[in-house]
C-alpha positions in Angstrom: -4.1 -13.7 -14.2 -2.1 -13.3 -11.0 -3.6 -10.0 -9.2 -1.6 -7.7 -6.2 -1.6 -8.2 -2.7 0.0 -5.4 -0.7 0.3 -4.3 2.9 1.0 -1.0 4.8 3.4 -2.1 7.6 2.5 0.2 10.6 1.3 0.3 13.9 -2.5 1.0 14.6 -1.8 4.5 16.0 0.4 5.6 13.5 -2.2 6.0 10.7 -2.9 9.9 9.5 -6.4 10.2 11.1 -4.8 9.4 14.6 -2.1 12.8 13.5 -1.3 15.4 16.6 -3.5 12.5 18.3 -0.6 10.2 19.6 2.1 12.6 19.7 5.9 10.6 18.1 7.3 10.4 21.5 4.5 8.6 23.0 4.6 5.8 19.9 7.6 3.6 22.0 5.1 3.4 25.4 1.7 2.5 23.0 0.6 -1.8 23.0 2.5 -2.7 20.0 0.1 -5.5 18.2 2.1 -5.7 14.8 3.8 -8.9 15.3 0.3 -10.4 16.2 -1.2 -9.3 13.8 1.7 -10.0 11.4 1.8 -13.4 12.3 -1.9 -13.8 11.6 -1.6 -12.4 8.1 1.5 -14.7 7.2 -0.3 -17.3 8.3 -3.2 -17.0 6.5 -1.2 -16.4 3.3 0.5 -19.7 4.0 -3.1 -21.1 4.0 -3.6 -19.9 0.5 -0.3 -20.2 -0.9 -0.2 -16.4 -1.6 2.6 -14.3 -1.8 2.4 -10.6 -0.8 4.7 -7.4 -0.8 4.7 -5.7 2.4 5.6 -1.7 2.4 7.1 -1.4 6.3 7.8 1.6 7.9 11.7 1.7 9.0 10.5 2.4 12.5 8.9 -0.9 12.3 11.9 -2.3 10.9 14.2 -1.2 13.6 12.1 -2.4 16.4 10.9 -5.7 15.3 13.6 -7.6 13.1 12.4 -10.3 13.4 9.3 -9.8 11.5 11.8 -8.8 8.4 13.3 -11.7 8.5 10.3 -13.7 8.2 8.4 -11.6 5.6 11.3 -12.5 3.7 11.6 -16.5 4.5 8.3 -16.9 3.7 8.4 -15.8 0.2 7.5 -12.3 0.6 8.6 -9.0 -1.1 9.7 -6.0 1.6 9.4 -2.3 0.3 9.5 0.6 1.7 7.2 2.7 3.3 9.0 5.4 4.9 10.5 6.1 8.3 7.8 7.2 10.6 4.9 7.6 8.7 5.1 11.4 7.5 2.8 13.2 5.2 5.1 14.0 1.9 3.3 17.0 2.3 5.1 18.0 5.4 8.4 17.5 4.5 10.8 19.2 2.0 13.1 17.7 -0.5 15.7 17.2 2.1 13.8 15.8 4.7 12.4 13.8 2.2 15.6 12.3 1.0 16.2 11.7 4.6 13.3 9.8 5.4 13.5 7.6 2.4 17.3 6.5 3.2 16.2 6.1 6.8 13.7 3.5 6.1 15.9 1.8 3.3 18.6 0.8 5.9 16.3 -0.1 8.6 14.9 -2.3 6.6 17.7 -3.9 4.6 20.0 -4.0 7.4 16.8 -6.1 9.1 16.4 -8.4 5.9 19.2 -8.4 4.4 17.5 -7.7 1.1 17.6 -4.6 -1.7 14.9 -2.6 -0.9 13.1 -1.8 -4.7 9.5 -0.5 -4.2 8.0 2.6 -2.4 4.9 3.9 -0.9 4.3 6.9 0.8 2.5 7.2 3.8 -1.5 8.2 3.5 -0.6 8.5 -0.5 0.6 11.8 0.0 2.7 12.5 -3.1 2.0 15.7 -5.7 2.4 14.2 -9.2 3.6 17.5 -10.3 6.5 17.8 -8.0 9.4 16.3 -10.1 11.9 15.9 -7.2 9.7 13.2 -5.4 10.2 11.0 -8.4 13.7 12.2 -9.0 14.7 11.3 -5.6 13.4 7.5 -5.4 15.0 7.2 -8.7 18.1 8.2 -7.1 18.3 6.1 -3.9 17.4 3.3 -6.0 13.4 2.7 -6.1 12.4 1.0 -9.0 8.6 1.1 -9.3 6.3 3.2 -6.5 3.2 3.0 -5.6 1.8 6.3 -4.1 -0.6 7.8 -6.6 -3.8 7.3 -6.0 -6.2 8.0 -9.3 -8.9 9.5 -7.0 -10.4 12.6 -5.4 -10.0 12.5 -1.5 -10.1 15.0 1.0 -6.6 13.8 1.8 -4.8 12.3 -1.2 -5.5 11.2 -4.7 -5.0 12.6 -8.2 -8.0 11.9 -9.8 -6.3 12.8 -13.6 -3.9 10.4 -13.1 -3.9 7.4 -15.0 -5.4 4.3 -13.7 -2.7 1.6 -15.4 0.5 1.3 -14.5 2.9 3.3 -16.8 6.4 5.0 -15.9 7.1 8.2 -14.7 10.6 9.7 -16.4 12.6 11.8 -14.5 16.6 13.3 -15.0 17.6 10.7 -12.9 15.8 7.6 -14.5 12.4 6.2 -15.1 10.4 5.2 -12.2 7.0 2.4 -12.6 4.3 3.6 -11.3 1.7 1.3 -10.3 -1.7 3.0 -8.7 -4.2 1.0 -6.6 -7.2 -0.4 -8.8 -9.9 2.1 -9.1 -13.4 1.7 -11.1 -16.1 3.8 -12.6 -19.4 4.0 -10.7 -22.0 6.2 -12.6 -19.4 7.8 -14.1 -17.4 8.6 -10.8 -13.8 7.0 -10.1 -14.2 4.9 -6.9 -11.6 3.5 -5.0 -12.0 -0.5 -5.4 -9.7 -2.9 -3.5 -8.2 -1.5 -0.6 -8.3 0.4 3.2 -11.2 2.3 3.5 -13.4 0.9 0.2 -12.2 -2.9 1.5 -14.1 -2.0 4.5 -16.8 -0.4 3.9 -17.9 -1.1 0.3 -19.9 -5.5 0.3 -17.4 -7.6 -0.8 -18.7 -8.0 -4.5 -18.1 -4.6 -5.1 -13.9 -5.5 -4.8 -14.8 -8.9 -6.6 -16.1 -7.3 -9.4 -13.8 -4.9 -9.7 -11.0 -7.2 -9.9 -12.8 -9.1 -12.0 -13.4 -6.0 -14.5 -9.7 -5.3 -14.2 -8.7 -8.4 -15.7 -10.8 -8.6 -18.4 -9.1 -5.2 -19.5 -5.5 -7.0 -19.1 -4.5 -5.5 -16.1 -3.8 -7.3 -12.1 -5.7 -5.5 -9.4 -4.1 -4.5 -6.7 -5.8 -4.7 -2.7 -4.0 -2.6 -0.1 -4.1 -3.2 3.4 -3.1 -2.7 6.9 -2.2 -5.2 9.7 -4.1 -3.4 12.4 -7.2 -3.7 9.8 -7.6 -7.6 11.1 -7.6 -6.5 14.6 -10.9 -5.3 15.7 -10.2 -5.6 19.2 -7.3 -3.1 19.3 -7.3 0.1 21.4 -9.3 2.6 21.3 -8.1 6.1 20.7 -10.8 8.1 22.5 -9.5 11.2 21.9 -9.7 11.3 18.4 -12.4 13.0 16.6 -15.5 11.4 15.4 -14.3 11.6 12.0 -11.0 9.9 12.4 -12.9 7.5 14.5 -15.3 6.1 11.9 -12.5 6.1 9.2 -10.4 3.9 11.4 -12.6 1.6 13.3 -15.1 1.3 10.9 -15.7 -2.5 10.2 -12.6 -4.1 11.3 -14.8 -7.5 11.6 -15.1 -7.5 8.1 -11.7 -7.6 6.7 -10.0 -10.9 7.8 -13.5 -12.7 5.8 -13.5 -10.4 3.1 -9.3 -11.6 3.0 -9.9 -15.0 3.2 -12.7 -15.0 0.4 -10.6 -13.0 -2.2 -7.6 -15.3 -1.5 -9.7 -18.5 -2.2 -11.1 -16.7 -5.9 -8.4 -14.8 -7.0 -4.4 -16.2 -7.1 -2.2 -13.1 -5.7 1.5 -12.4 -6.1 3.8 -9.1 -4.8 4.5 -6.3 -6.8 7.9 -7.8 -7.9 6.7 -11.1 -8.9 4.2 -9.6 -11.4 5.6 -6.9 -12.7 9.6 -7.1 -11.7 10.1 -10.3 -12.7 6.4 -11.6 -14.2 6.4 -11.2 -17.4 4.1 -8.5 -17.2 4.6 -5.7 -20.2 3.9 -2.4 -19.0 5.1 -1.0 -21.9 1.4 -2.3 -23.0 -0.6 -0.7 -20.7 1.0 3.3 -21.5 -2.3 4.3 -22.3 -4.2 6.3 -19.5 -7.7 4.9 -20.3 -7.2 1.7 -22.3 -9.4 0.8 -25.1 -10.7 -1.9 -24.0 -11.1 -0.7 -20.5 -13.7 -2.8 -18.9 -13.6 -1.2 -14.9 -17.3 0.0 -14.1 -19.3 -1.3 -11.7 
């Protein structure tokens, strides 16, 4: 079974922990290591003959083309992961709207492609808002990506379901397909991606990729370009907190990559599920059956 590779296209100071940290209108005069870092990760992908689909922040889009362009001649999928990295949670449905359409031309006018998948920044939707599905449905999102079947102390949904399954709104139905999660002791865990990648050995994420196809499902690993750079800056003002969630073995991930690439074949979203074959009308269930995800 072909499994999920996905990647949060944004610059290392741009991430929620490094908020009211690096103010917006310093972003322009920060050491931009995104195309060195994309270049590394397309690169390696090459290596493994893996495809990916790579949510990009319009701001990205707008100020490096040319990395568009070649996210989309090597075989990748480009989606969309808002303009400039705002919490949902900040914005209203209009600024919302906003953002989204933003990003979409940024990155299409860049590519040259239809923009078709979404997720938010720091996974910071509220399943019970109906206008955030409502409005990807109307500027023409097909599947997102954004709830996270977890408790965290800054995103996640933790009685969400854990399969993909579609989210029906006035406007249309929407996929929703939620990073792999897996039971520990009776506790959802996050399993293959950011944070977990990191800190979690690596046969924790093996397993529980292993466990989600048994059940019939792909996993899906999330990650972050600035998450194979360990030698990036330093933001020493930031709080301890933010610190350790951000810097917090960067050494690791490029191996821990490589390794799952070698034992697991990976595809993007829209080769799965868009155009894979893949039923999701199979997997409606919130708990399946013959779910197989502990650890």
């Amino acid at each position: 079974m072909k499994n999920i590779l996905t990647f949060d296209v944004e610059e290392y100071f741009q991430v929620e922990a490094f908020y009211g940290v690096v103010p917006r209108n310093e972003w322009d005069t920060r050491q931009s290591r995104i195309t060195m870092n994309m270049m590394r990760i397309l690169d390696i992908l090459d290596e493994h003959h893996a495809k990916a689909t790579f949510f990009v922040l319009g701001w990205v889009a707008e100020r490096h083309p040319h990395l568009m362009a070649m996210i989309k001649a090597r075989g990748h999928e480009l989606a969309s992961h808002g303009y400039g990295h705002d919490s949902i949670k900040r914005l209203d449905e209009k600024q919302f709207r906003e953002d989204l359409m933003r990003s979409i031309a940024a990155i299409e006018q860049a590519s040259g492609v239809r923009v078709r998948g979404y997720r938010a920044p720091t996974f910071s939707v509220d399943r019970k808002k109906e206008w955030i599905w409502e409005t990807l449905v109307e500027c023409g999102f097909e599947y997102d990506s954004s709830i996270y079947p977890i408790f965290h102390d800054l995103y996640g949904d933790p009685s969400a379901p854990r399969f993909p399954y579609y989210i029906n709104t006035a406007a249309g139905k929407l996929l929703e397909i939620p990073p792999t999660t897996c039971t520990v002791f009776g506790r959802r865990l996050p399993a293959c991606g950011g944070g977990s990648f990191r800190l979690f050995p690596y046969w924790y994420t093996q397993r529980a990729t292993k466990a989600y196809n048994a059940s019939g499902y792909p996993s899906m690993v999330y990650l972050h370009p600035w998450e194979i750079d360990p030698t990036q800056p330093r933001e020493k003002n930031a709080g301890l907190k933010s610190r350790l969630r951000h810097y917090t073995n960067l050494h690791t991930v490029e191996p821990k990559l490589r390794r799952m690439l070698s034992e697991f074949p990976f595809g993007s979203v829209r080769e799965v599920y868009l155009e894979g074959g893949f039923k999701v009308s199979d997997s409606m269930k919130k708990d399946s059956a013959k779910d197989n995800t502990h650890v």
